[in-house]
N, C-alpha and C positions, 0 to 999 in steps of 0.2 A: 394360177396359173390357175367352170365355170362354167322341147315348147309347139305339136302337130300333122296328122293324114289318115288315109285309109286303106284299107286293101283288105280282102276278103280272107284273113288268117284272123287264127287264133291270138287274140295277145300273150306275153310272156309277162309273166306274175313272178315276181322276188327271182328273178332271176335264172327261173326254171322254164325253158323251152315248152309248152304245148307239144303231143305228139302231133302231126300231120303229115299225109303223103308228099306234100309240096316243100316238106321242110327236110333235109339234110339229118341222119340220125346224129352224124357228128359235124359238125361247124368244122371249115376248111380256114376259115379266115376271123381273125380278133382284131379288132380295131382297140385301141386304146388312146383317150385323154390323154395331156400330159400333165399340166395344173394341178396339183392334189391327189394325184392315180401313182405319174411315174416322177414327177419333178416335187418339191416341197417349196410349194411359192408361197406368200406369205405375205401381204405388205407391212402390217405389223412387223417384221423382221427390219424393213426401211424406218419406216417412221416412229418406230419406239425409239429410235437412236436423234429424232427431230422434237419430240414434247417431252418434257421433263416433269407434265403433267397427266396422270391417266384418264382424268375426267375430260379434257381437251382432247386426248386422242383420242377417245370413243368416239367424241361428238363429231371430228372431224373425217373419221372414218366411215361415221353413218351418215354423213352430212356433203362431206366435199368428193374425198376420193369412195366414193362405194362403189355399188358392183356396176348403176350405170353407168358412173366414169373408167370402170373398167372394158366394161362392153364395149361402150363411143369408141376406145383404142384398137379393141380387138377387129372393130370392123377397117380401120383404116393403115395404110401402108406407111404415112408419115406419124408416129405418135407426138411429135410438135404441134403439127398442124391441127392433129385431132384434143389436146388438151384446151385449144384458143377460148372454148367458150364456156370454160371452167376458170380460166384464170380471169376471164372479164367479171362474171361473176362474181367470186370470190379475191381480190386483187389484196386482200391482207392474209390472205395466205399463199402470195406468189409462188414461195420461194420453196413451201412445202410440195406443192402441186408439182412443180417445174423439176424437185430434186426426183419424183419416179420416173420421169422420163431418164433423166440424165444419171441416178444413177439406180435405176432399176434390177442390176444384177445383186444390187443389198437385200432383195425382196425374194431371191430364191437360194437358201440354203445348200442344195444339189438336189442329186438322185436319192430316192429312196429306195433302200436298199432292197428290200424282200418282194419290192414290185421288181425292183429290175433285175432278178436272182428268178420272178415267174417268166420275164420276157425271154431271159435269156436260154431258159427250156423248153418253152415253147421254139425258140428260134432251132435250138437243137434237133428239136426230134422235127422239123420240117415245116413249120405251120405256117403257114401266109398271116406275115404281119404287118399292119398299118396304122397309120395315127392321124386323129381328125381332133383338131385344136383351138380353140379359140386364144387368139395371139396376136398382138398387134406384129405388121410384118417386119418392122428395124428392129424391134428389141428380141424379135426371135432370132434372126441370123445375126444378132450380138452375141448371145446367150448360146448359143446351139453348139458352138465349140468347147463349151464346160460339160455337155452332156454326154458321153460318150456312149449310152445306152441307143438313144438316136440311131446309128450306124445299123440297127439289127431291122428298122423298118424298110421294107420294097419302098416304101412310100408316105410322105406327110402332108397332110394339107391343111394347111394354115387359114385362117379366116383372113388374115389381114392381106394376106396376099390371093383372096379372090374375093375381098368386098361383101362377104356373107358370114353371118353369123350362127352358130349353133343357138339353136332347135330347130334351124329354116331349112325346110329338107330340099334346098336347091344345094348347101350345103353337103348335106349326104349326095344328093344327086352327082356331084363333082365328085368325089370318094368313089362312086361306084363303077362309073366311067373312066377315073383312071387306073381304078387298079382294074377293072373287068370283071367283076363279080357280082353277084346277084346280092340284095339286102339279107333273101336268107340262107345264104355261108353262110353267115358273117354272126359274131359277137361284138357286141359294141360296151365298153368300160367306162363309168365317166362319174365320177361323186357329184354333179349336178342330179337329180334325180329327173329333174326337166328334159333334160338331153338324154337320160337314157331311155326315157318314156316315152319320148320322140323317134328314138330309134326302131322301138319294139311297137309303135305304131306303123312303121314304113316296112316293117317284114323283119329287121334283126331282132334277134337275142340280147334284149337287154337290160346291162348288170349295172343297178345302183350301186357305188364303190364306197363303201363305207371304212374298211379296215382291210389288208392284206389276206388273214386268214381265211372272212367271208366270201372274196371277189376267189380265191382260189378254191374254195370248196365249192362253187357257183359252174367253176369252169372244170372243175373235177366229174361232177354230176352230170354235165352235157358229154363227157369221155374222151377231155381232152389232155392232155398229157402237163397239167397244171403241177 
């Protein structure tokens, strides 16, 4: 569960805000990833249980399903439809391709814990919380009933369900308009480093997610009740 603009701010460098009068001493709003931040996706979790060989599964990891045939899903609402020109492609490995779609919840472990133990103190002491995703749209409202961390966002926005993908700040743009807030409230969490680069290009605060500890000493340091 994974790139552009300008505006006349400061950039934010490892995570630490730039001071400026245009900018919020403390951030009102954290946006968070879900893919590797607050869920534990994994397709390795799928398809180690599909090759009985590991050299096979690398090739076919960096080969069939990688991150573009990841993306191709996340932009589109039917993941059927969107695998079609992977499995033309590749048709000797139909059945590998066809079994993420179908059974795609082998590919996410759950919550991880110490991310969803920061959401849920942020959500405590009052913070405006939102989540910006790259997610194909069926397999997220498949999946979205095992997460119960979910429930503490005002709001999610899903790629697959508005046809844009993260780093494309039409992307952020929808985020900003529906919750109503400016780019800089906002912190933005995301283990892409692409997408959070993108963020703190467009005006947020943004946190390369590498490990639990770093992403809360990150949001510690801006004076936020992490």
């Amino acid at each position: 569960m994974i790139d552009w603009h300008h505006r006349d701010r400061r950039r934010v460098q490892s995570g630490v805000p730039a001071v400026s009068s245009s900018v919020p001493a403390v951030p009102s709003v954290v946006v968070f990833d879900l893919g590797g931040v607050l869920v534990d996706w994994n397709p390795r979790y799928l398809f180690s249980k599909l090759f009985d060989d590991a050299t096979r599964l690398d090739w076919f990891l960096a080969n069939v399903c990688n991150g573009a045939f990841y993306l191709r899903l996340d932009i589109d609402r039917d993941s059927r439809a969107a695998i079609a020109d992977t499995l033309a492609r590749y048709p000797d490995h139909a059945a590998e391709i066809a079994a993420y779609v179908e059974r795609f919840d082998e590919a996410i472990s759950g919550e991880i814990a110490p991310m969803v133990a920061l959401l849920e103190r942020l959500h405590a002491a009052g913070t405006q919380l939102y989540a910006l995703t790259n997610w194909a749209a069926d397999t997220f409202a498949r999946t979205r009933p095992r997460l119960p961390c979910l429930s503490l966002f005002r709001d999610i926005v899903v790629s697959g369900e508005e046809q844009l993908v993260k780093p494309d700040p039409r992307l952020f743009q929808v985020l900003f308009d529906r919750g109503g807030f400016a780019a800089t409230d906002a912190v933005f969490i995301d283990d892409n480093k692409v997408n959070a680069d993108a963020a703190s290009t467009l005006g947020m605060r943004g946190i390369h997610h590498r490990d639990p500890a770093t992403t809360i000493a990150a949001l510690q340091a801006m004076g936020l009740p992490a």
